[in-house]
N, C-alpha and C positions, 0 to 999 in steps of 0.2 A: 443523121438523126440519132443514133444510137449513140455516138461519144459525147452528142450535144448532151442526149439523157441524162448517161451517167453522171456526167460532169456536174449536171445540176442541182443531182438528188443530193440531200443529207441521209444517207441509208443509216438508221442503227446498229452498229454491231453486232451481234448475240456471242458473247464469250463463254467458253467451256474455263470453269476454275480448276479443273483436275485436267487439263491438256498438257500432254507432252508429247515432243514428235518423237519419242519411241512405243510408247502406246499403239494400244489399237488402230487400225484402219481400216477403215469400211470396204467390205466385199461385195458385190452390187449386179445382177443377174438381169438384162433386159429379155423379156420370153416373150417371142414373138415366133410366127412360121416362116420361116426360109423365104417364102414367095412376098413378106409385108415387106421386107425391108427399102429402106431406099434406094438400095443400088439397082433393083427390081422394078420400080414406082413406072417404068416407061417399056417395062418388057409384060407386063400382066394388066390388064382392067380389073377392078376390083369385083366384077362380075364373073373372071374364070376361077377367082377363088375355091369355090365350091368343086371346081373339077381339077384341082389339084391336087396331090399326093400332103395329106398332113402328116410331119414329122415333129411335130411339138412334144409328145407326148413319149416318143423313143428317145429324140435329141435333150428333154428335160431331165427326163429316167436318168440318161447316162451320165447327166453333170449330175444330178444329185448322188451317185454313188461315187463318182470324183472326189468330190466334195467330203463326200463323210468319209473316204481313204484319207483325205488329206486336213481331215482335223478342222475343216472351214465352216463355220455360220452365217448365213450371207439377207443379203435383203432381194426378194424376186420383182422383179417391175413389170408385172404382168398383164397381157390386154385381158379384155373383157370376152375377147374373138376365141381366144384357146379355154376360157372357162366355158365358150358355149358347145368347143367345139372338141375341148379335149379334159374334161373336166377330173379327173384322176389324175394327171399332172398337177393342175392346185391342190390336190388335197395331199398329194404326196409330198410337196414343198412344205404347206405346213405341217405335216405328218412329223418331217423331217426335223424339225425345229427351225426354219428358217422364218425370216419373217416375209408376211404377204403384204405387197403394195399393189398400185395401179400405175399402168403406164397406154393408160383410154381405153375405147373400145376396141380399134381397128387398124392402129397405128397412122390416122390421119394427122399433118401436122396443121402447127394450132393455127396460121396465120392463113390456113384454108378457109379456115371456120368463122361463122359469124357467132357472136357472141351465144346466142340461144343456141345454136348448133353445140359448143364446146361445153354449156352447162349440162344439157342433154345426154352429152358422148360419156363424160365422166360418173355422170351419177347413175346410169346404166352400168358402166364397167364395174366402178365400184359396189354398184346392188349386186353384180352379179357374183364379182369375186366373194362377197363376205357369205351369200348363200351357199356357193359354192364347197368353200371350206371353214363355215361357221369360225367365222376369226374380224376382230375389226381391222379395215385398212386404215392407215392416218398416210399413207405416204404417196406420194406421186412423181411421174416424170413422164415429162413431156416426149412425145415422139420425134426422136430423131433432133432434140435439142431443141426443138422450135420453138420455144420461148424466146421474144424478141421485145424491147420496149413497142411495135407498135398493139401489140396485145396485153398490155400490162394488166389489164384487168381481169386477167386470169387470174389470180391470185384473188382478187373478190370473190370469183365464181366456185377456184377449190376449197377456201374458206367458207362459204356459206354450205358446199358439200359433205363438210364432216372434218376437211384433210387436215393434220397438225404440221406437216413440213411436205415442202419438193424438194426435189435435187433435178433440175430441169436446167440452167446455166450452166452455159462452156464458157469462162472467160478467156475464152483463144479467139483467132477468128481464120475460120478457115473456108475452103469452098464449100463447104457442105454445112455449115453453120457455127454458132460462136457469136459471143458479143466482147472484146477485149478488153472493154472498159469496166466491165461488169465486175463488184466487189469480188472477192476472192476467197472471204471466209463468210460463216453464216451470220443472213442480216436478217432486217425484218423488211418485206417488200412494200410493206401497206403501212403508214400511220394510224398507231391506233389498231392494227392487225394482230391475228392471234395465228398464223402461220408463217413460218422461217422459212427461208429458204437456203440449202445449201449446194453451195456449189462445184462443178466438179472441176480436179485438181489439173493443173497445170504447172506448168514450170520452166522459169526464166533462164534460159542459157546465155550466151554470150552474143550473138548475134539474130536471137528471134526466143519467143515464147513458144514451147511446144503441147499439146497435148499430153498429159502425164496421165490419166486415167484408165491405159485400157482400151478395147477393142481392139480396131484393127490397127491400130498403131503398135501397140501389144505384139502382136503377132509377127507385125510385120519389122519394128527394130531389132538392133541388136539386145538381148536379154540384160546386160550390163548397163547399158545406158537406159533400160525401161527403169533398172533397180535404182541407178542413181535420180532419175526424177522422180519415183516415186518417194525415194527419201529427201529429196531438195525443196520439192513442190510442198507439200507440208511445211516446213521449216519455213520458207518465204512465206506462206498465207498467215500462217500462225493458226492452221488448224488441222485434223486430221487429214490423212489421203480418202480418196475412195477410187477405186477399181470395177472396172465393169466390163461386162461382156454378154454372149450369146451363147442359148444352145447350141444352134445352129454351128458356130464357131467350129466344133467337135465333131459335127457330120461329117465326115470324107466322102461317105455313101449317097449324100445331097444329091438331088438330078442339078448337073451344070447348064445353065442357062446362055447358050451359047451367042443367042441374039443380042444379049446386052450390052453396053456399051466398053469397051476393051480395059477404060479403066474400074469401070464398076465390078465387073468380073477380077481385077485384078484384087482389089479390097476385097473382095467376097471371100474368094478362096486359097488364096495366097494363104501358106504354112499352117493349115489347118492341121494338119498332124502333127506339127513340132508346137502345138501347142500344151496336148496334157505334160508333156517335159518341161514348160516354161512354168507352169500353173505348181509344178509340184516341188520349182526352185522357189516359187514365189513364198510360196505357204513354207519352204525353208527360212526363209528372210525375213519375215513381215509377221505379224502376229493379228489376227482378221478377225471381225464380227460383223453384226447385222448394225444398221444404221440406227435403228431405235437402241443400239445399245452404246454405242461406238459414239453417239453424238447426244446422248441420254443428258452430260451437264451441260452443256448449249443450250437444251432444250427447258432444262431447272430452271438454267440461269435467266432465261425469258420467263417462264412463268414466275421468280422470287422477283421480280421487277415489274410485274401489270398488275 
C-alpha cells in the first residue's frame, strides 16, 4: 500500500528560494526517558513507568550544555510525559534558546491509535508543553516515525491543532520504520492544507538508500561516511539536512536493560561515549540551527503561495 500511495499522490513541493546545500542544517533533539523508547516497548508496561528511575531531566541538562560548548541551536521534540514529569528540562530548553516542539504525549506510535485517541495525545502534549515554558509549539514528530499512509489523516488532526510543520517521514525503509517512496523534500501533505511537512534526510549510495539523519546510525557508523551522507543526502533532495538524536544517547550511567532483545540492546547502547567526540566533529563540519530557522523560506515560500 505504501508505494501504491506515494505513487499516486501529486504532493506539492514547498521550495526554500534561499537554499543551498552549504547552508544551514537542522539540529533536531527527540527528549523522551530512556525506558519510552522502542527498543524498550516489550521489556517495560507502560504502567511500571512511574517506578522507574527518571533521567530526562539530568540526560537533557547535559546535552544542552553540549550544545552551547559547541555553538548549536537545535529544535527539542519533546513529549508531553517529561513536561509533566520533569518540567525544568522544558523550560531550560527554551531558556536556552532552542526551539520547543512536540513529539505526543507518551511516545505512543501513531498506527496504535484511533483517530480520537491521536487528536487527544497531541493537543494534551502540546497544552502541556506551551504552559510549561510559556513558548508556542508549531512543530511535531511523530513517535518513532510512525507516520505511515495508513493514518494519513494525521496531518488533518495536527492542523486543526495549532501545528505549522512535522518532520515525522523517514523516506528509507527499514525494520523499525520508513516509508521509501515517500517525497524527500518539504511538501504539502493535505490539498488545500496549511501544514508542511518535512522530511528526514537520507541518502542514496550505490547499492541501497541509507538513513542519513542521525541517531543510532550516527553512533553506530563510521564518522566519515555519517559526514559524507550528511553532505550527499541534501544535495540529492534539494533540501536542507536534519540531524537528530537523544538525550539519553549521552547517558553511559543509564541502568542496562538486560532482558531486552540482543539486538535492541545493541542500538541502545552501542558507542555511547564516542558519541560527544563525533557531536563536536560534526559542529566542526556543518553549520546547525533550529528548524523554524533553517527551514524558515520553505515555510515563506508556502505561505507567499496560499
Amino acid at each position: 500500500m505504501t508505494t501504491d500511495f506515494f505513487a499516486n499522490q501529486n504532493f506539492k513541493p514547498v521550495d526554500g528560494e534561499n537554499f543551498t546545500v552549504n547552508g544551514k542544517m537542522a539540529f533536531t533533539v527527540d527528549v523522551e526517558e530512556w525506558f519510552q523508547v522502542g527498543a524498550f516497548e516489550t521489556s517495560f508496561s507502560r504502567s511500571e513507568w512511574h517506578s522507574l528511575e527518571s533521567r530526562a531531566e539530568h540526560q537533557t541538562m547535559e546535552l544542552l550544555s553540549l550544545l552551547s560548548d559547541l555553538n548549536i541551536t537545535a529544535t527539542f521534540f519533546s513529549l508531553g510525559w517529561v513536561a509533566q514529569h520533569s518540567p525544568k528540562a522544558i523550560v531550560e530548553i527554551v531558556d536556552a534558546g532552542h526551539e520547543l516542539a512536540c513529539h505526543g504525549m507518551d511516545h505512543q506510535r501513531l498506527f496504535t491509535m484511533s483517530r480520537s485517541e491521536f487528536s487527544r495525545d497531541i493537543k494534551q502534549a502540546k497544552d502541556l508543553l506551551e504552559q510549561t515554558a510559556s513558548v508556542e509549539v508549531k512543530g511535531y514528530r511523530a513517535p518513532s516515525f510512525s507516520l505511515t499512509p495508513n493514518v494519513w489523516w494525521v496531518y488533518e488532526e495536527l492542523e486543526e491543532a495549532g501545528f505549522q510543520y512535522s518532520s515525522s517521514l523517514y523516506p528509507v525503509k527499514t525494520d523499525h520504520y520508513g516509508a521509501k517512496m515517500a517525497p524527500r523534500k518539504p511538501f504539502l501533505p493535505r490539498n488545500n492544507g496549511h501544514l508542511i511537512e518535512i522530511p528526514m534526510t537520507v541518502c542514496d549510495l550505490p547499492l541501497r538508500r541509507i538513513p542519513a539523519s542521525g541517531g543510532g546510525y550516527f553512533r553506530l557508523l563510521p564518522y566519515l561516511l555519517s559526514r559524507y551522507m550528511l553532505r550527499k543526502g541534501p544535495q540529492q533532495a534539494g533540501s536542507p539536512g536534519i540531524f537528530y538524536m537523544h538525550p539519553w544517547e549521552l547517558d553511559v550511567q543509564q541502568p542496562y536493560v538486560k532482558d531486552a532483545p540482543l539486538l535492541s540492546r545493541f542500538r541502545h547502547y552501542t558507542a555511547q561515549a564516542r558519541l560527544p567526540l563525533k557531536l563536536q566533529k560534526l559542529a566542526r563540519d556543518f553549520k546547525w540551527g533550529r528548524m523554524d530557522d533553517v527551514f524558515q523560506d520553505f515555510m515563506s515560500d508556502y505561505v507567499r503561495h496560499t
